[in-house]
C-alpha positions as CSV (number, residue, x, y, z in Angstrom):
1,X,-8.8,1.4,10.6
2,X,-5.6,0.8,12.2
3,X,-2.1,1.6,10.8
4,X,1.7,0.3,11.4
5,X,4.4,1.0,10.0
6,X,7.8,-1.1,10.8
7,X,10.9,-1.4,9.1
8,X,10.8,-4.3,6.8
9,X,14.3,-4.2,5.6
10,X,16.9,-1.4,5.2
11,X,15.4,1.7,3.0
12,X,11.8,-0.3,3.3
13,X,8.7,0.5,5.5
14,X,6.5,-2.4,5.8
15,X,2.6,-0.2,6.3
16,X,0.5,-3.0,7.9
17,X,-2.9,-1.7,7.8
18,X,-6.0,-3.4,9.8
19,X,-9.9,-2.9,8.9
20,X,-11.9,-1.7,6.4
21,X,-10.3,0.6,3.4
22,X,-13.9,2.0,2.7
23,X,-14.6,5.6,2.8
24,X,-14.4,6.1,7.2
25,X,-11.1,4.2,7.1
26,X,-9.3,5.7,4.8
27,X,-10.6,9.3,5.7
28,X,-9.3,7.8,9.2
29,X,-5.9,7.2,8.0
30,X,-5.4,9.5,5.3
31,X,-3.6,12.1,6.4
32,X,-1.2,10.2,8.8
33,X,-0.7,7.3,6.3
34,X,0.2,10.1,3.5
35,X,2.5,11.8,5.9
36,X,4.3,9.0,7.5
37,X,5.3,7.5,4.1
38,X,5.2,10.4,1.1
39,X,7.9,12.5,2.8
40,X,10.0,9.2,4.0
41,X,13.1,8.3,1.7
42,X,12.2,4.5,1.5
43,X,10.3,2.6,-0.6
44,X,6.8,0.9,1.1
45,X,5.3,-2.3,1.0
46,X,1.3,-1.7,2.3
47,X,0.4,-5.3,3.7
48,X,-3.2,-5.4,3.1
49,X,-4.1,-9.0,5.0
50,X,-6.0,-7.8,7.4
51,X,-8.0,-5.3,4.7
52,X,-11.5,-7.1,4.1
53,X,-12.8,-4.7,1.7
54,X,-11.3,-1.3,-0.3
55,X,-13.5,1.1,-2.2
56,X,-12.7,3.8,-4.7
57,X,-11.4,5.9,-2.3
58,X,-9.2,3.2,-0.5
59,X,-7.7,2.8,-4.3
60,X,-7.3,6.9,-4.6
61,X,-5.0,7.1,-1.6
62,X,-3.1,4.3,-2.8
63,X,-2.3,5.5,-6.1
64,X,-1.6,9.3,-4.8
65,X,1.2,7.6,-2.5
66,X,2.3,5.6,-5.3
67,X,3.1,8.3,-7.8
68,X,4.2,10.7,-4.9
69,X,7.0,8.3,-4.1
70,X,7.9,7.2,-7.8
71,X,8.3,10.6,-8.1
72,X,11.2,10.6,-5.4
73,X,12.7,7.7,-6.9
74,X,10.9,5.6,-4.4
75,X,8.1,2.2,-5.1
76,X,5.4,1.4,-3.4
77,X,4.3,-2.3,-3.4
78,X,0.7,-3.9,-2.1
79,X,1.5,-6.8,0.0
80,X,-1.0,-9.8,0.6
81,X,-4.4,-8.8,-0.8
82,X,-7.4,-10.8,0.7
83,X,-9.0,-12.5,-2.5
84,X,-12.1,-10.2,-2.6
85,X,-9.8,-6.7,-2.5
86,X,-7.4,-9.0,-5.4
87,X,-10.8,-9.0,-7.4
88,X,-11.2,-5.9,-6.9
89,X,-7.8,-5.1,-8.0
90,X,-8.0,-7.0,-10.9
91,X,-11.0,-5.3,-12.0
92,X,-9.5,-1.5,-12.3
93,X,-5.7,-3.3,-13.7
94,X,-4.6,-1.7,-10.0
95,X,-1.4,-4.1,-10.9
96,X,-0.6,-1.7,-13.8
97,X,0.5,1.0,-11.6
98,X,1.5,-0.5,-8.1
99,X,2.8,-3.6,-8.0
100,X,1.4,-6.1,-5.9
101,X,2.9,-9.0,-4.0
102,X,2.1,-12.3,-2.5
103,X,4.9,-12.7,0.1
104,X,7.7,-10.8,1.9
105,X,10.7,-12.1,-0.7
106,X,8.8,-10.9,-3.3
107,X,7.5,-7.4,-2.1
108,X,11.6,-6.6,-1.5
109,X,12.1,-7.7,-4.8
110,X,9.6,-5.3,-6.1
111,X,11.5,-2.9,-4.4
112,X,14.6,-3.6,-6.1
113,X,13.4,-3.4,-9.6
């Protein structure tokens, strides 16, 4: 599992993350993804293109992030499911609690709410 993280706009970290979201690649990026972003005083949009597949765990680390930056005052979006990790979304209502975007304009304006 590979990790990026870029400035997407002014007080907004774009995390692009590459491979699988299962339980190797997130205990692979778990720590550093939770690190770089939690303690950060920006929102983040997780770009998930290039995710094939997420499992329970995958879904765990996104929601801690989540709720440890709402509780700053901060949002985190999803950004560009694949169709098969959107299923999956769909399935546990992930959209309930993060919200989850289909393109850049929208992902900032996520932010914004």
């Amino acid at each position: 599992m590979k990790m990026d993280i870029q400035e997407m706009a002014p007080g907004v970290n774009r995390v692009v993350l590459d491979g699988r979201l299962d339980a190797a690649g997130t205990g692979e990026i778990e720590l550093r993804f939770t690190a770089s972003i939690a303690p950060a005083d920006r929102h983040a949009v997780v770009d998930l293109a290039a995710v094939p597949f997420v499992s329970s765990l995958g879904i765990r680390l996104l929601l801690t992030v989540a709720r440890t930056l709402q509780r700053r005052g901060r949002k985190a979006v999803i950004l560009n499911p694949q169709p098969s990790v959107m299923t999956v979304f769909e399935t546990v209502a992930l959209g309930t609690l993060i919200p989850i975007a289909t393109d850049d304009a929208e992902a900032l304006a996520l932010t914004a709410t």
